[in-house]
C-alpha positions, 0 to 999 in steps of 0.5 A: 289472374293466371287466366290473363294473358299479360304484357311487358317490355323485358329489356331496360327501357331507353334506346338501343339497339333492341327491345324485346317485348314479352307475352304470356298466357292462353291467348299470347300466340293469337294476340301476337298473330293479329298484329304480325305480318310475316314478310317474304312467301310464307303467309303461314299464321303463328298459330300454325308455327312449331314451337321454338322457332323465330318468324320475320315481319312486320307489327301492323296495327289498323293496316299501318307499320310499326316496326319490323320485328323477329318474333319468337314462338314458344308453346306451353308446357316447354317456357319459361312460364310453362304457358305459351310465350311470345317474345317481339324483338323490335327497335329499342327507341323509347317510342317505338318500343311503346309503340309496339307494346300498346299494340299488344296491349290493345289486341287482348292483354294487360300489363304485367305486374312486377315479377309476374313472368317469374310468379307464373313459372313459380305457380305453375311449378317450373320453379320453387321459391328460391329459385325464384328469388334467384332470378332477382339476384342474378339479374341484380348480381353486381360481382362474379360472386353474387353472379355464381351464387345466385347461379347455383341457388337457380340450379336448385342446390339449396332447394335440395338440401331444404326439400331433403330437410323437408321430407325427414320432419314430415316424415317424422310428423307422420310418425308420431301422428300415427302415435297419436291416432293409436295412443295404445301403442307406445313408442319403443325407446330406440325408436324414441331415441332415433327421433330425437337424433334425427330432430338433433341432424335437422337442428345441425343442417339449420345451424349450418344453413344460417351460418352462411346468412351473413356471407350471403347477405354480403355478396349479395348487397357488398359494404359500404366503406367510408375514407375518413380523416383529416383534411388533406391525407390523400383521401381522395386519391386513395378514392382515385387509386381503389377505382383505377381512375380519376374520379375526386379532384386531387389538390394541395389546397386543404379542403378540396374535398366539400362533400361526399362522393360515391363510388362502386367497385369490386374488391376481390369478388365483394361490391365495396361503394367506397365514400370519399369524405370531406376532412374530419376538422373543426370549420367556420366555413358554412360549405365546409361544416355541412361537408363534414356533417355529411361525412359524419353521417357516412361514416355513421353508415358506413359498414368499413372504414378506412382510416387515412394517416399521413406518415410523413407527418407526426401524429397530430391530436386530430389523428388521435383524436379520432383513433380514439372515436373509432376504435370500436369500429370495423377498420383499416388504418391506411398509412399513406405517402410510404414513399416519403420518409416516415415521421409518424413514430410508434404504431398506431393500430390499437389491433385495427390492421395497418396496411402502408400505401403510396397514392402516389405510385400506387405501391400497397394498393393491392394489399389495401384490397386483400385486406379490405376483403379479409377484413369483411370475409375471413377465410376461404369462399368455396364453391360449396358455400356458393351453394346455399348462400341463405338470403334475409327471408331464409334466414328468418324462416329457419330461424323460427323452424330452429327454435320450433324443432328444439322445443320438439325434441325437447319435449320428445325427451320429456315425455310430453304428450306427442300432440304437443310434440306434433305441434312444434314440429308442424311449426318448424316444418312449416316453416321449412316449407315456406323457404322454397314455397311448399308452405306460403301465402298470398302475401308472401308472394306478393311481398317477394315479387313486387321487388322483381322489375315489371318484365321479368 
Protein backbone atom coordinates (compact mmCIF):
# COMPACT_ATOMS: atom_id res chain seq x y z
CA UNK A 1 0.00 0.00 0.00
CA UNK A 2 2.91 2.32 0.58
CA UNK A 3 3.42 2.10 -3.41
CA UNK A 4 -0.27 4.11 -3.47
CA UNK A 5 -0.45 7.66 -3.95
CA UNK A 6 -3.22 8.64 -1.65
CA UNK A 7 -5.84 11.53 -1.19
CA UNK A 8 -7.63 13.44 1.26
CA UNK A 9 -9.59 16.55 2.48
CA UNK A 10 -7.32 17.74 5.34
CA UNK A 11 -9.41 20.36 6.81
CA UNK A 12 -12.83 19.88 8.55
CA UNK A 13 -15.46 19.18 6.11
CA UNK A 14 -18.12 22.19 6.06
CA UNK A 15 -17.98 25.40 4.26
CA UNK A 16 -15.45 28.13 4.95
CA UNK A 17 -13.25 29.97 3.55
CA UNK A 18 -10.57 27.06 2.65
CA UNK A 19 -9.93 23.84 2.10
CA UNK A 20 -6.75 22.20 1.58
CA UNK A 21 -6.61 18.93 0.16
CA UNK A 22 -3.62 16.50 0.57
CA UNK A 23 -1.38 14.08 -1.63
CA UNK A 24 0.80 11.99 -1.07
CA UNK A 25 2.98 9.35 -2.79
CA UNK A 26 5.19 8.65 -5.92
CA UNK A 27 3.01 10.18 -8.37
CA UNK A 28 1.30 13.00 -6.28
CA UNK A 29 3.51 15.64 -8.09
CA UNK A 30 2.25 14.27 -11.56
CA UNK A 31 -1.46 13.88 -10.39
CA UNK A 32 -1.33 17.16 -9.09
CA UNK A 33 0.34 18.58 -12.71
CA UNK A 34 -2.60 16.95 -14.78
CA UNK A 35 -5.07 18.81 -13.42
CA UNK A 36 -3.24 22.34 -12.66
CA UNK A 37 -3.27 25.04 -14.87
CA UNK A 38 -0.87 27.99 -13.53
CA UNK A 39 -2.30 31.40 -14.33
CA UNK A 40 -0.26 34.36 -15.40
CA UNK A 41 3.21 33.91 -17.79
CA UNK A 42 4.86 30.83 -16.42
CA UNK A 43 3.57 27.85 -18.00
CA UNK A 44 6.28 25.78 -16.14
CA UNK A 45 4.79 22.11 -15.18
CA UNK A 46 5.34 21.26 -11.29
CA UNK A 47 7.39 18.71 -11.75
CA UNK A 48 9.89 21.31 -12.74
CA UNK A 49 9.20 23.48 -9.51
CA UNK A 50 11.64 23.50 -6.58
CA UNK A 51 10.42 22.22 -3.57
CA UNK A 52 8.72 24.22 -1.16
CA UNK A 53 7.37 26.64 -2.87
CA UNK A 54 3.45 27.74 -3.83
CA UNK A 55 1.95 27.96 -7.32
CA UNK A 56 -1.18 30.02 -8.41
CA UNK A 57 -4.00 28.53 -11.09
CA UNK A 58 -6.61 27.00 -11.90
CA UNK A 59 -8.17 22.98 -11.14
CA UNK A 60 -9.03 21.92 -14.53
CA UNK A 61 -10.60 18.86 -15.35
CA UNK A 62 -11.88 17.77 -19.21
CA UNK A 63 -10.89 21.60 -20.11
CA UNK A 64 -13.66 22.95 -17.50
CA UNK A 65 -12.52 25.06 -14.24
CA UNK A 66 -13.16 23.81 -10.90
CA UNK A 67 -11.94 26.09 -8.57
CA UNK A 68 -8.98 28.53 -8.52
CA UNK A 69 -6.31 27.33 -6.12
CA UNK A 70 -2.52 27.68 -4.45
CA UNK A 71 -0.73 24.61 -4.81
CA UNK A 72 1.83 23.70 -2.49
CA UNK A 73 4.84 21.46 -3.80
CA UNK A 74 7.03 19.74 -1.20
CA UNK A 75 9.35 16.96 -2.57
CA UNK A 76 10.51 13.73 -0.47
CA UNK A 77 12.68 13.21 1.56
CA UNK A 78 11.88 16.87 3.32
CA UNK A 79 7.70 16.23 4.13
CA UNK A 80 5.66 15.21 6.42
CA UNK A 81 5.30 11.68 4.94
CA UNK A 82 8.98 11.90 3.61
CA UNK A 83 7.21 11.20 0.36
CA UNK A 84 6.37 13.74 -2.23
CA UNK A 85 3.41 16.03 -0.91
CA UNK A 86 1.20 18.11 -2.83
CA UNK A 87 -1.32 20.37 -0.63
CA UNK A 88 -4.43 21.97 -3.16
CA UNK A 89 -5.93 25.20 -1.33
CA UNK A 90 -9.31 25.80 -2.99
CA UNK A 91 -12.62 27.17 -1.74
CA UNK A 92 -13.96 25.47 1.37
CA UNK A 93 -17.67 24.92 -0.23
CA UNK A 94 -18.68 21.48 0.76
CA UNK A 95 -19.06 21.08 -3.12
CA UNK A 96 -16.32 22.65 -4.44
CA UNK A 97 -14.07 21.15 -2.17
CA UNK A 98 -15.54 17.52 -3.37
CA UNK A 99 -15.40 18.74 -6.49
CA UNK A 100 -11.64 19.13 -6.60
CA UNK A 101 -10.87 16.04 -4.62
CA UNK A 102 -12.49 13.62 -7.02
CA UNK A 103 -10.66 15.27 -9.82
CA UNK A 104 -7.72 14.29 -7.84
CA UNK A 105 -9.15 11.12 -7.44
CA UNK A 106 -9.74 10.51 -10.91
CA UNK A 107 -6.14 11.31 -12.20
CA UNK A 108 -4.47 8.41 -10.13
CA UNK A 109 -5.22 8.00 -6.38
CA UNK A 110 -7.10 6.72 -3.92
CA UNK A 111 -8.48 7.56 -0.79
CA UNK A 112 -6.55 7.70 2.08
CA UNK A 113 -7.58 5.67 5.38
CA UNK A 114 -7.88 7.28 8.47
CA UNK A 115 -4.56 8.35 10.03
CA UNK A 116 -2.56 7.01 6.79
CA UNK A 117 -0.44 10.53 6.26
CA UNK A 118 0.37 10.08 9.93
CA UNK A 119 1.30 5.89 9.62
CA UNK A 120 3.62 6.85 6.39
CA UNK A 121 5.72 9.37 8.20
CA UNK A 122 5.69 6.48 11.04
CA UNK A 123 6.73 4.04 8.30
CA UNK A 124 9.07 5.70 6.85
CA UNK A 125 10.89 6.82 10.10
CA UNK A 126 10.03 10.60 10.34
CA UNK A 127 8.17 9.90 13.42
CA UNK A 128 8.23 6.88 16.29
CA UNK A 129 4.93 5.56 17.68
CA UNK A 130 4.40 8.08 20.38
CA UNK A 131 4.98 10.81 18.34
CA UNK A 132 2.44 9.34 16.41
CA UNK A 133 -0.26 9.21 19.00
CA UNK A 134 0.67 12.73 19.75
CA UNK A 135 -0.41 14.22 16.69
CA UNK A 136 -3.99 12.59 17.60
CA UNK A 137 -3.66 14.30 20.73
CA UNK A 138 -2.79 17.67 19.64
CA UNK A 139 -5.31 17.84 17.16
CA UNK A 140 -7.90 16.64 19.96
CA UNK A 141 -5.99 18.79 22.64
CA UNK A 142 -9.34 20.46 24.38
CA UNK A 143 -7.10 22.70 27.03
CA UNK A 144 -3.59 24.42 27.14
CA UNK A 145 -2.40 21.45 29.05
CA UNK A 146 -3.25 18.83 26.85
CA UNK A 147 -2.22 21.16 24.04
CA UNK A 148 1.71 21.26 25.97
CA UNK A 149 1.54 18.05 26.60
CA UNK A 150 1.14 16.44 23.45
CA UNK A 151 3.55 19.12 22.31
CA UNK A 152 6.37 17.85 24.25
CA UNK A 153 5.36 13.99 23.46
CA UNK A 154 5.63 15.12 19.55
CA UNK A 155 9.07 16.70 20.42
CA UNK A 156 10.23 13.31 21.37
CA UNK A 157 10.73 13.82 25.37
CA UNK A 158 9.11 10.69 26.18
CA UNK A 159 10.45 8.58 23.09
CA UNK A 160 14.07 9.74 24.79
CA UNK A 161 13.81 8.30 27.96
CA UNK A 162 11.81 5.09 26.43
CA UNK A 163 14.70 4.62 23.70
CA UNK A 164 17.30 5.20 26.68
CA UNK A 165 15.34 2.62 28.37
CA UNK A 166 15.49 0.48 25.51
CA UNK A 167 19.11 0.63 24.76
CA UNK A 168 20.20 -0.46 28.52
CA UNK A 169 17.87 -3.96 28.47
CA UNK A 170 19.41 -4.78 25.03
CA UNK A 171 22.36 -4.11 26.03
CA UNK A 172 22.07 -6.33 28.94
CA UNK A 173 20.18 -8.88 26.77
CA UNK A 174 23.17 -9.31 24.72
CA UNK A 175 25.29 -9.76 28.04
CA UNK A 176 23.88 -12.33 29.22
CA UNK A 177 23.29 -14.18 25.75
CA UNK A 178 26.70 -13.83 25.23
CA UNK A 179 26.83 -15.85 28.81
CA UNK A 180 24.56 -18.16 27.22
CA UNK A 181 26.45 -19.07 23.94
CA UNK A 182 29.85 -19.70 26.28
CA UNK A 183 28.29 -21.36 29.08
CA UNK A 184 32.26 -22.02 30.60
CA UNK A 185 32.49 -18.84 31.37
CA UNK A 186 30.66 -17.80 34.38
CA UNK A 187 29.61 -14.35 35.32
CA UNK A 188 31.65 -12.72 37.87
CA UNK A 189 29.71 -11.81 41.03
CA UNK A 190 30.23 -7.80 40.62
CA UNK A 191 29.28 -8.09 37.02
CA UNK A 192 26.01 -10.25 38.55
CA UNK A 193 25.24 -7.50 40.99
CA UNK A 194 25.71 -4.68 38.20
CA UNK A 195 22.80 -6.50 36.31
CA UNK A 196 20.86 -6.84 38.68
CA UNK A 197 21.23 -3.01 39.79
CA UNK A 198 20.65 -1.72 36.54
CA UNK A 199 17.41 -4.21 36.03
CA UNK A 200 16.56 -2.43 39.64
CA UNK A 201 16.86 1.44 37.64
CA UNK A 202 15.03 0.17 34.94
CA UNK A 203 12.37 -0.99 37.31
CA UNK A 204 12.20 2.52 39.03
CA UNK A 205 12.03 4.62 35.42
CA UNK A 206 8.89 1.90 34.86
CA UNK A 207 7.54 2.81 38.12
CA UNK A 208 7.79 6.70 37.51
CA UNK A 209 6.89 6.42 34.14
CA UNK A 210 3.24 4.86 35.13
CA UNK A 211 2.85 7.13 37.66
CA UNK A 212 1.96 9.91 35.49
CA UNK A 213 -0.65 7.46 33.79
CA UNK A 214 -3.48 8.85 35.66
CA UNK A 215 -2.47 12.42 35.08
CA UNK A 216 -1.97 11.91 31.48
CA UNK A 217 -5.23 10.17 31.21
CA UNK A 218 -7.04 13.04 32.55
CA UNK A 219 -5.50 16.05 30.88
CA UNK A 220 -6.17 14.24 27.99
CA UNK A 221 -9.89 13.04 28.29
CA UNK A 222 -11.01 15.77 31.46
CA UNK A 223 -13.72 14.54 33.91
CA UNK A 224 -17.19 14.51 33.83
CA UNK A 225 -18.90 16.45 36.98
CA UNK A 226 -22.10 15.82 37.96
CA UNK A 227 -24.37 19.00 39.89
CA UNK A 228 -26.62 16.98 42.02
CA UNK A 229 -29.19 17.90 44.71
CA UNK A 230 -32.31 18.71 45.64
CA UNK A 231 -34.79 20.68 43.38
CA UNK A 232 -34.48 24.05 43.64
CA UNK A 233 -30.81 24.73 45.39
CA UNK A 234 -29.45 26.89 42.11
CA UNK A 235 -28.24 23.86 40.60
CA UNK A 236 -28.38 25.39 37.63
CA UNK A 237 -27.08 28.64 38.14
CA UNK A 238 -24.04 27.33 39.43
CA UNK A 239 -24.09 25.43 35.88
CA UNK A 240 -24.62 29.11 34.60
CA UNK A 241 -21.95 30.45 36.87
CA UNK A 242 -19.05 27.87 36.06
CA UNK A 243 -19.56 28.44 32.17
CA UNK A 244 -19.55 32.49 32.51
CA UNK A 245 -22.86 32.37 30.94
CA UNK A 246 -26.49 31.40 30.59
CA UNK A 247 -26.97 28.50 29.53
CA UNK A 248 -29.82 26.37 31.94
CA UNK A 249 -33.04 28.16 32.41
CA UNK A 250 -32.70 29.82 35.79
CA UNK A 251 -36.40 29.95 37.63
CA UNK A 252 -38.26 30.06 41.36
CA UNK A 253 -40.51 27.39 39.89
CA UNK A 254 -39.21 23.72 41.66
CA UNK A 255 -38.58 21.55 39.02
CA UNK A 256 -37.53 23.73 36.37
CA UNK A 257 -34.61 21.47 35.49
CA UNK A 258 -36.38 18.07 33.66
CA UNK A 259 -33.19 16.69 32.20
CA UNK A 260 -29.72 16.60 31.79
CA UNK A 261 -27.97 19.13 30.15
CA UNK A 262 -24.40 19.18 29.15
CA UNK A 263 -21.56 21.60 29.24
CA UNK A 264 -17.90 22.07 28.53
CA UNK A 265 -15.18 24.04 30.14
CA UNK A 266 -11.89 24.43 31.23
CA UNK A 267 -11.32 24.47 34.93
CA UNK A 268 -7.74 25.62 35.64
CA UNK A 269 -6.11 23.67 32.61
CA UNK A 270 -8.69 20.59 33.16
CA UNK A 271 -11.51 19.76 30.30
CA UNK A 272 -14.33 19.44 33.26
CA UNK A 273 -18.11 18.48 31.01
CA UNK A 274 -20.16 19.70 33.74
CA UNK A 275 -23.83 18.12 33.93
CA UNK A 276 -26.69 19.87 35.33
CA UNK A 277 -29.47 17.56 37.01
CA UNK A 278 -32.81 17.31 37.29
CA UNK A 279 -33.62 17.54 41.51
CA UNK A 280 -32.97 14.54 43.36
CA UNK A 281 -36.77 13.84 44.63
CA UNK A 282 -39.57 11.47 44.88
CA UNK A 283 -42.24 12.34 41.77
CA UNK A 284 -45.59 11.36 40.11
CA UNK A 285 -44.69 13.45 37.29
CA UNK A 286 -43.97 10.82 34.15
CA UNK A 287 -41.31 13.89 32.81
CA UNK A 288 -40.15 14.53 36.31
CA UNK A 289 -39.23 10.76 37.06
CA UNK A 290 -37.62 9.86 33.81
CA UNK A 291 -35.70 13.39 34.60
CA UNK A 292 -34.41 11.90 37.54
CA UNK A 293 -33.40 8.69 36.37
CA UNK A 294 -31.35 10.42 34.23
CA UNK A 295 -29.56 12.23 36.39
CA UNK A 296 -29.23 9.22 38.56
CA UNK A 297 -27.72 7.51 35.53
CA UNK A 298 -24.98 10.91 35.28
CA UNK A 299 -24.15 10.83 38.61
CA UNK A 300 -23.51 6.96 38.44
CA UNK A 301 -20.80 8.18 35.56
CA UNK A 302 -19.99 11.06 36.80
CA UNK A 303 -16.02 11.00 37.78
CA UNK A 304 -16.87 14.33 40.40
CA UNK A 305 -19.77 15.47 41.88
CA UNK A 306 -20.61 18.71 43.17
CA UNK A 307 -23.24 18.37 45.91
CA UNK A 308 -25.49 21.77 46.15
CA UNK A 309 -27.09 22.60 49.59
CA UNK A 310 -29.19 25.61 50.42
CA UNK A 311 -27.69 27.40 53.50
CA UNK A 312 -30.32 29.39 53.91
CA UNK A 313 -32.62 26.68 54.66
CA UNK A 314 -32.30 23.96 57.36
CA UNK A 315 -31.11 20.60 56.66
CA UNK A 316 -33.87 18.62 55.27
CA UNK A 317 -33.88 14.88 55.26
CA UNK A 318 -33.54 14.93 51.46
CA UNK A 319 -30.18 16.58 52.07
CA UNK A 320 -29.09 13.99 54.34
CA UNK A 321 -30.55 11.55 52.85
CA UNK A 322 -28.14 11.78 49.99
CA UNK A 323 -25.09 13.15 52.08
CA UNK A 324 -25.36 9.90 53.34
CA UNK A 325 -25.56 8.07 49.52
CA UNK A 326 -22.52 9.98 48.43
CA UNK A 327 -20.42 9.77 51.03
CA UNK A 328 -18.30 7.16 49.19
CA UNK A 329 -17.97 9.54 46.26
CA UNK A 330 -15.10 11.75 44.69
CA UNK A 331 -16.72 15.26 46.24
CA UNK A 332 -17.53 18.74 46.73
CA UNK A 333 -20.14 19.99 48.83
CA UNK A 334 -21.04 23.54 47.22
CA UNK A 335 -22.91 25.52 49.89
CA UNK A 336 -25.05 28.04 48.03
CA UNK A 337 -26.86 31.32 48.50
CA UNK A 338 -23.71 32.53 51.25
CA UNK A 339 -25.08 35.88 50.43
CA UNK A 340 -28.34 35.18 52.56
CA UNK A 341 -28.26 34.51 56.33
CA UNK A 342 -26.93 31.05 56.82
CA UNK A 343 -29.69 28.34 58.54
CA UNK A 344 -28.08 25.31 57.47
CA UNK A 345 -26.61 24.82 61.22
CA UNK A 346 -23.55 22.25 62.02
CA UNK A 347 -21.18 21.14 59.31
CA UNK A 348 -21.94 19.18 56.85
CA UNK A 349 -18.88 17.84 55.12
CA UNK A 350 -18.29 14.38 56.61
CA UNK A 351 -14.25 15.09 54.96
CA UNK A 352 -15.86 15.86 51.65
CA UNK A 353 -14.21 20.09 51.12
CA UNK A 354 -16.96 22.50 51.35
CA UNK A 355 -16.62 25.38 49.38
CA UNK A 356 -19.51 28.39 50.32
CA UNK A 357 -20.60 30.28 47.02
CA UNK A 358 -23.32 32.91 45.77
CA UNK A 359 -24.83 32.29 42.33
CA UNK A 360 -26.27 35.01 42.56
CA UNK A 361 -23.16 37.41 42.53
CA UNK A 362 -20.78 34.91 41.88
CA UNK A 363 -18.57 35.47 44.96
CA UNK A 364 -16.78 31.90 45.67
CA UNK A 365 -16.73 30.65 42.33
CA UNK A 366 -13.40 30.91 41.93
CA UNK A 367 -12.60 29.12 44.79
CA UNK A 368 -15.21 26.27 43.65
CA UNK A 369 -12.79 25.88 40.53
CA UNK A 370 -9.37 25.74 42.33
CA UNK A 371 -11.06 23.23 44.55
CA UNK A 372 -12.45 21.17 41.76
CA UNK A 373 -8.93 20.91 40.18
CA UNK A 374 -7.12 20.09 43.74
CA UNK A 375 -9.62 17.64 44.09
CA UNK A 376 -9.14 15.86 40.64
CA UNK A 377 -4.91 16.77 40.55
CA UNK A 378 -3.14 17.23 43.90
CA UNK A 379 -0.44 19.16 43.57
CA UNK A 380 1.66 21.12 41.31
CA UNK A 381 1.59 20.06 37.40
CA UNK A 382 5.18 20.89 35.82
CA UNK A 383 6.56 21.11 32.81
CA UNK A 384 8.66 18.16 33.59
CA UNK A 385 5.69 16.16 33.93
CA UNK A 386 4.13 17.37 30.74
CA UNK A 387 6.98 15.62 29.29
CA UNK A 388 6.20 12.12 29.69
CA UNK A 389 2.64 12.06 30.37
CA UNK A 390 1.87 8.03 29.58
CA UNK A 391 -1.27 7.43 27.57
CA UNK A 392 -3.59 4.05 28.36
CA UNK A 393 -1.47 1.90 25.63
CA UNK A 394 1.74 2.94 27.28
CA UNK A 395 0.69 2.39 30.44
CA UNK A 396 -0.33 -1.46 29.42
CA UNK A 397 2.92 -2.08 27.78
CA UNK A 398 5.21 -0.84 30.66
CA UNK A 399 3.07 -2.56 32.92
CA UNK A 400 3.90 -5.79 31.39
CA UNK A 401 7.75 -4.77 30.52
CA UNK A 402 7.19 -4.12 34.71
CA UNK A 403 6.32 -7.15 35.79
CA UNK A 404 8.66 -9.37 32.99
CA UNK A 405 11.81 -7.08 34.08
CA UNK A 406 11.19 -8.19 38.03
CA UNK A 407 10.87 -11.82 37.51
CA UNK A 408 14.63 -11.29 35.48
CA UNK A 409 16.32 -9.88 38.24
CA UNK A 410 14.82 -12.14 40.43
CA UNK A 411 15.82 -15.19 38.78
CA UNK A 412 19.34 -13.40 38.07
CA UNK A 413 19.72 -13.27 42.08
CA UNK A 414 18.37 -16.94 42.20
CA UNK A 415 20.90 -18.32 40.25
CA UNK A 416 18.20 -19.72 37.43
CA UNK A 417 19.71 -20.63 34.30
CA UNK A 418 20.54 -17.19 32.32
CA UNK A 419 18.23 -18.74 29.33
CA UNK A 420 15.35 -18.43 31.41
CA UNK A 421 16.55 -14.82 32.57
CA UNK A 422 17.27 -14.31 28.66
CA UNK A 423 13.70 -14.83 28.16
CA UNK A 424 12.05 -12.50 30.54
CA UNK A 425 13.81 -9.78 29.56
CA UNK A 426 13.18 -10.11 25.72
CA UNK A 427 9.74 -9.80 27.35
CA UNK A 428 10.01 -6.83 28.94
CA UNK A 429 11.97 -5.32 26.32
CA UNK A 430 9.96 -5.98 23.83
CA UNK A 431 7.49 -4.64 25.49
CA UNK A 432 9.71 -1.37 25.82
CA UNK A 433 10.08 -1.65 22.27
CA UNK A 434 6.15 -1.48 21.28
CA UNK A 435 5.45 2.07 23.12
CA UNK A 436 7.60 3.76 20.46
CA UNK A 437 7.28 1.03 17.55
CA UNK A 438 10.48 -0.60 17.41
CA UNK A 439 8.68 -3.63 18.49
CA UNK A 440 5.00 -3.87 16.57
CA UNK A 441 2.27 -5.60 14.49
CA UNK A 442 -0.02 -4.88 11.72
CA UNK A 443 -2.73 -4.79 14.08
CA UNK A 444 -1.22 -2.60 16.44
CA UNK A 445 -1.06 0.02 13.70
CA UNK A 446 -3.88 -0.48 12.62
CA UNK A 447 -5.76 -0.21 15.94
CA UNK A 448 -3.65 3.15 16.59
CA UNK A 449 -4.41 4.84 13.33
CA UNK A 450 -7.80 4.30 12.60
CA UNK A 451 -8.77 6.38 15.47
CA UNK A 452 -6.65 9.31 13.41
CA UNK A 453 -9.32 11.45 11.08
CA UNK A 454 -9.43 10.43 7.22
CA UNK A 455 -6.89 13.64 6.43
CA UNK A 456 -4.50 13.40 8.67
Amino acid sequence: MLEDTIAAIATPLGQGGLAVIRISGARAVTVADSLFTPAGKSRKPLATAKTHTLHYGHIVRDRQRLDEVIVSVMKAPATFTREDVVEISCHGGIRSTKTVLDAVLGAGTRLALPGEFTKRAFLHGRIDLAQAEAVADLIKARTNLALSAANEQLAGKLSQRINALRDDLMQMLAHIEAHIDFPDEDIEPDTLDGLVQRLENAGRLINELLSTANEGQLIRRGIRAAIIGRPNVGKSSLLNQLLGRDRAIVSTVTGTTRDTISEEAQIRGIAVVFIDTAGLQESDDTIEREGIRRSRESLAQADLVLHVLDTSEPLTPDDEAYLAELADRQRILVLNKSDLPNRLGQAVSNGSPAVSVSCLDGQGIEALKEAIRNRVWDGEITSEMLEVMINSRHQEALRRAGASLQTAREQLQAGTPLDLVAVDLRIGTNAVGEIVGRTTTEDLLDSIFSTFCIGK
